[in-house]
C-alpha positions as CSV (number, residue, x, y, z in Angstrom):
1,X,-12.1,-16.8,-36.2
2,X,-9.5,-14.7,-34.3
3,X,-6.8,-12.6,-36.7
4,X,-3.4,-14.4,-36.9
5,X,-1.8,-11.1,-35.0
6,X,-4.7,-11.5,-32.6
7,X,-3.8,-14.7,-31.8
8,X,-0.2,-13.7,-31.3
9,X,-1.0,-11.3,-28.9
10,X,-2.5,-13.3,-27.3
11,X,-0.4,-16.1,-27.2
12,X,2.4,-13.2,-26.1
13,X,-0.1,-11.6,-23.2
14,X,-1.0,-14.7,-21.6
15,X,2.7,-16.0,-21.6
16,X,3.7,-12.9,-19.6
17,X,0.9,-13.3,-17.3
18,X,1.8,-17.1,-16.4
19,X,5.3,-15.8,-15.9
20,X,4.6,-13.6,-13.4
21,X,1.9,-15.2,-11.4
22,X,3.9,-18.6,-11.4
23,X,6.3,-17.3,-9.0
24,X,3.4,-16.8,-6.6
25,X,1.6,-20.3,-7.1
26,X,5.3,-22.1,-6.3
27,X,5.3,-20.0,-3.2
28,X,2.1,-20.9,-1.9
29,X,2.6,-24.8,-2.7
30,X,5.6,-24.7,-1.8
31,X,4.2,-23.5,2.0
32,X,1.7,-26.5,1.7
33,X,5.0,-28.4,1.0
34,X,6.9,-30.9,3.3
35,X,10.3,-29.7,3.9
36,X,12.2,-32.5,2.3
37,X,9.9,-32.4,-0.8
38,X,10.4,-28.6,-1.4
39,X,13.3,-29.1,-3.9
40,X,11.3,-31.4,-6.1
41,X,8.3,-29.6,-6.2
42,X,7.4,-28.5,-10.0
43,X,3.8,-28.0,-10.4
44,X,1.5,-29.6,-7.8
45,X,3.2,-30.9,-4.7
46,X,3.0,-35.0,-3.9
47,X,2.0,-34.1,-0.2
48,X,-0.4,-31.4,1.5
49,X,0.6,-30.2,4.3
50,X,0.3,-27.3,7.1
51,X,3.1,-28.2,9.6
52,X,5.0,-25.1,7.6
53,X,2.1,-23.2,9.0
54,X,1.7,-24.0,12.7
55,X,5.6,-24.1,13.1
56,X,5.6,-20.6,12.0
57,X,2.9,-19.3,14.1
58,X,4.3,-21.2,17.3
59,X,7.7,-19.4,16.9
60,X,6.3,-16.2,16.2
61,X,3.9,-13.7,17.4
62,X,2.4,-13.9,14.0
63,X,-1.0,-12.6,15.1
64,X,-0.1,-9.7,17.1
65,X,1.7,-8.2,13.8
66,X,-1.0,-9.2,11.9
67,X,-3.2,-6.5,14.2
68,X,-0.4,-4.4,14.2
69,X,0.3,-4.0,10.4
70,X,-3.8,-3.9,10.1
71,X,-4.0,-1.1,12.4
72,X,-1.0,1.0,11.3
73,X,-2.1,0.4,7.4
74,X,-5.2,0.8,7.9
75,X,-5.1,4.4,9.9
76,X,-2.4,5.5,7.7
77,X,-4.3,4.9,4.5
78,X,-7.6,6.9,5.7
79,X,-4.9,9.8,7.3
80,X,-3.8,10.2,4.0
81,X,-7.5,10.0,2.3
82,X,-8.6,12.9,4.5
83,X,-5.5,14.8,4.6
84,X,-4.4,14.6,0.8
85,X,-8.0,15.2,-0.5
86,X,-8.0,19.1,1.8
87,X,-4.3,19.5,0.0
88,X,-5.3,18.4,-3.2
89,X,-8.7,20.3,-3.0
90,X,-7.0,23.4,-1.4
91,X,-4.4,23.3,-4.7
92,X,-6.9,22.9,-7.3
93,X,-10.3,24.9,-6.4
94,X,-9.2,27.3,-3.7
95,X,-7.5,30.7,-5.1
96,X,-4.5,31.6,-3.0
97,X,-1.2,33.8,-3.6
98,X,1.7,30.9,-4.3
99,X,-0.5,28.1,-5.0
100,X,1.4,26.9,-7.8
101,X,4.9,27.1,-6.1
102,X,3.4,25.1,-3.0
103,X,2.5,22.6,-5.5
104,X,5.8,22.5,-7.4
105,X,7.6,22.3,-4.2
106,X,5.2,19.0,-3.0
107,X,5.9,17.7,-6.5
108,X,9.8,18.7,-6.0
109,X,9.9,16.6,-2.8
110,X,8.6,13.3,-4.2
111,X,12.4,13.4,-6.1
112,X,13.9,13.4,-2.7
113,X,14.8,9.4,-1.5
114,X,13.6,8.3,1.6
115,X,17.0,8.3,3.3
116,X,17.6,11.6,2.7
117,X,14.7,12.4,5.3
118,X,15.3,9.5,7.6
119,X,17.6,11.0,10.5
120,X,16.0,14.2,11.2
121,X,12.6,11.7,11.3
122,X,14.0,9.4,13.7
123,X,15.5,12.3,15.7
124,X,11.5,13.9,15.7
125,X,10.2,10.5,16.7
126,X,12.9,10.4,19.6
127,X,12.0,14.4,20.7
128,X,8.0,13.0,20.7
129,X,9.2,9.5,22.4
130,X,7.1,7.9,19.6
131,X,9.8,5.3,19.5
132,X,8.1,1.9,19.8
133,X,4.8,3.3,19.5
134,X,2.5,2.6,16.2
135,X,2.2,6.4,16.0
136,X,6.3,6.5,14.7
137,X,4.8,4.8,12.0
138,X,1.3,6.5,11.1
139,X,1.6,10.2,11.9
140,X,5.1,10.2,9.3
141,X,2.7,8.4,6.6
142,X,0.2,10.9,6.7
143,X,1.8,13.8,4.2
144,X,1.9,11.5,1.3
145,X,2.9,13.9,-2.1
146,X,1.2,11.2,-4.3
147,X,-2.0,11.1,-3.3
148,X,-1.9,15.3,-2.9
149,X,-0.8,14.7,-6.9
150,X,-3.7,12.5,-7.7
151,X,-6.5,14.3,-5.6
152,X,-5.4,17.7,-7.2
153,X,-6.3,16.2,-10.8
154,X,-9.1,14.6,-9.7
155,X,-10.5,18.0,-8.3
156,X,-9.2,20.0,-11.3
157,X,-11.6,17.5,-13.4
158,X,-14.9,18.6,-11.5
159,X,-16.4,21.8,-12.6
160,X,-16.4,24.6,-10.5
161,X,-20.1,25.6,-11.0
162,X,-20.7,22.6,-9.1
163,X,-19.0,24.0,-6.0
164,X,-20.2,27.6,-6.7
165,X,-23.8,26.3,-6.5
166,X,-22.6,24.2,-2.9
167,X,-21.5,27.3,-1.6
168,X,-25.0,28.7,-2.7
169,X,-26.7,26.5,-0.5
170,X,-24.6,26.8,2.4
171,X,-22.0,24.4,2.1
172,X,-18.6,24.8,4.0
173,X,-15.6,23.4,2.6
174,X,-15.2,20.5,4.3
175,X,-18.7,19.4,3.6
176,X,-18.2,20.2,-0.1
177,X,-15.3,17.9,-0.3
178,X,-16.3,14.8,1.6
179,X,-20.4,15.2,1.1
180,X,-20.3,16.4,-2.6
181,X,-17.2,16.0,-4.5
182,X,-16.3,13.1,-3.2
183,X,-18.7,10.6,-4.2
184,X,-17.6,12.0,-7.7
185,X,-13.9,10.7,-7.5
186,X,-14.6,7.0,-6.2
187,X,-11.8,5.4,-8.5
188,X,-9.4,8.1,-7.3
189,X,-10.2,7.5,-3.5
190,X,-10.0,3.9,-4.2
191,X,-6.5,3.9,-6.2
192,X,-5.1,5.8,-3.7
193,X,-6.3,4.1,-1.0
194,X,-5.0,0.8,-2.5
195,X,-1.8,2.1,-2.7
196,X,-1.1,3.8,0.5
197,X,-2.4,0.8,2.1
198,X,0.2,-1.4,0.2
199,X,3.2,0.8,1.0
200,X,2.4,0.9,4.1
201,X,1.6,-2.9,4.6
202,X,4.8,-3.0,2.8
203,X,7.1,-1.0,4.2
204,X,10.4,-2.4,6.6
205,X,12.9,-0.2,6.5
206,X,11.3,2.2,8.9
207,X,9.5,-0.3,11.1
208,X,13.4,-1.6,11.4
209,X,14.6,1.5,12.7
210,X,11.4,2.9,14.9
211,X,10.2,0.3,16.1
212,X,12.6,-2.8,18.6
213,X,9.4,-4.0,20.9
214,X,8.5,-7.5,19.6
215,X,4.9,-6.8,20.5
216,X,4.2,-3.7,18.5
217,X,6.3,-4.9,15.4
218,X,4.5,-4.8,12.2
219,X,4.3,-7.9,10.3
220,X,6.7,-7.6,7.5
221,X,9.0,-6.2,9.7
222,X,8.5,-9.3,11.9
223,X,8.8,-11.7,9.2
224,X,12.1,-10.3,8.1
225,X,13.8,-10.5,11.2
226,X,12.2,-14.1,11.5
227,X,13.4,-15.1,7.5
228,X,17.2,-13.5,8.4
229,X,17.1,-13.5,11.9
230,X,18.0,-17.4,12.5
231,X,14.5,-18.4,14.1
232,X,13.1,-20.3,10.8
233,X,16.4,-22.4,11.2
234,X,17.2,-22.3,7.4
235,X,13.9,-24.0,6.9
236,X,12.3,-23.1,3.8
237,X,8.8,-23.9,3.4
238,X,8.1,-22.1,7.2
239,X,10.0,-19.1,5.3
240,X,7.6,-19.3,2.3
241,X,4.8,-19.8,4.8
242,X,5.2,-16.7,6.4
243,X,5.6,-14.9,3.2
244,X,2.6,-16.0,2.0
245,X,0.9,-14.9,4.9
246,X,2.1,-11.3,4.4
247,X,1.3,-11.0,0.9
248,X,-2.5,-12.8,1.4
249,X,-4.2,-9.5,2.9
250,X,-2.8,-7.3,-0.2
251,X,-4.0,-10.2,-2.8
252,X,-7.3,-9.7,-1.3
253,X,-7.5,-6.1,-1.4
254,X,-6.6,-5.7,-4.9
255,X,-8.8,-8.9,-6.0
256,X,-11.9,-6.9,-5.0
257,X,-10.7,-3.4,-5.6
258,X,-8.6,-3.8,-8.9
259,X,-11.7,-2.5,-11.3
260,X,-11.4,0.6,-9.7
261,X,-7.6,0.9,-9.6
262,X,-7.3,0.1,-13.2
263,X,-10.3,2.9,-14.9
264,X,-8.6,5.8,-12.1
265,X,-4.7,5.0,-13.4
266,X,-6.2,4.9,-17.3
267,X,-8.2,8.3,-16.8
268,X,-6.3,10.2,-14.3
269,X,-4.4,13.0,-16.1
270,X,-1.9,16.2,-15.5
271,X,-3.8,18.9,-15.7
272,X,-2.3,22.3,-15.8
């Protein structure tokens, strides 16, 4: 018989848990939902429907920023994989005069906000006439301070007699991190793989500024300027139906790699 505190808990746990995912099940019934029915919709909706659907995807290029986000996530999430994990293993394992200040700086300049750093961006991506091309939005993504953070840990956890004795057998650098530390560090590849790939999936504010071309607009930038922009005509349920279609592909990613997210966030530490 479960404790009386237990049972609390419980009771506490999976009230906070219907709270937040019942925002998300209205959302996507309320998508399925005629129009006029949207305002009486409670739980389940009196009529299925995809009109919401197939008006949305006949007013917008839906697809092409579909590709688009997929590409630019997808190439920005393994730029920063690579790129972090030489950092990270360069900071942890790799004896060099101002290692720590290097990484005290990187740490220094996750404080900074975005904005601070937007101009002289958009004035680089204007010098490189990367303006409405994906690369304004992939090459900028790649020094990511977070995952430098999380890789260094991750290497700092892995004794060095295991790289001494790579180094034995002939192993360069490069094959030591991606051949034999990195199957080690799965959960850490993983977590910040998800999360790259969700800020980046996520991210408007720079799409909005870099990119004008309809064709290579990412999707949430697209489905912004669709929501605000007058073209869903102040109907709601092809607003919600767009919005679900933007947040399906992250759903899916963390439904299958969540396990892994959770055990890197719970055992990742800061190491000196």
């Amino acid at each position: 018989m479960m404790k009386p505190y237990k049972a609390i808990l419980f009771i506490l746990l999976t009230g906070a848990a219907l709270s937040f995912l019942y925002p998300f099940y209205w959302m996507i019934m309320a998508s399925l939902t005629p129009e006029a029915q949207i305002g009486e919709l409670a739980f389940l909706p009196g009529q299925l429907t995809v009109d919401n659907y197939v008006l949305m995807i006949s007013k917008i290029p839906i697809w092409r920023s579909l590709l688009n986000s997929t590409i630019v996530a997808s190439l920005s999430t393994l730029g920063v994989i690579v790129f972090g994990s030489m950092t990270g293993y360069a900071l942890a394992k790799l004896p060099f005069r101002g290692r720590n200040l290097l990484f005290f700086v990187i740490i220094f300049t996750m404080t900074l906000p975005f904005q601070i750093t937007l101009i002289p961006n958009y004035i680089l991506m204007v010098k490189f006439r990367w303006v409405d091309t994906l690369a304004a939005l992939i090459i900028p993504a790649l020094n990511n301070a977070f995952a430098i953070l999380l890789f260094r840990q991750a290497f700092k956890s892995i004794p060095d007699d295991l790289i001494h004795a790579a180094r034995v057998d002939g192993c360069g650098e490069l094959r030591i991190i991606f051949q034999i530390l990195f199957p080690n560090m799965l959960p850490t590849i993983i977590t910040v793989g998800i999360i790259t790939f969700m800020s980046s999936w996520n991210d408007v504010l720079w799409p909005l500024i870099v990119i004008r071309d309809e064709q290579w607009m990412t999707m949430p930038q697209l489905v912004t300027l669709f929501a605000v922009g007058g073209r869903a005509e102040a109907q709601l349920g092809v607003k919600l139906a767009s919005a679900v279609f933007l947040a399906l592909p992250i759903i899916i990613a963390y439904s299958i790699f969540q396990r892994h997210f959770i055990q890197s966030m719970a055992s990742t530490g800061l190491k000196n």
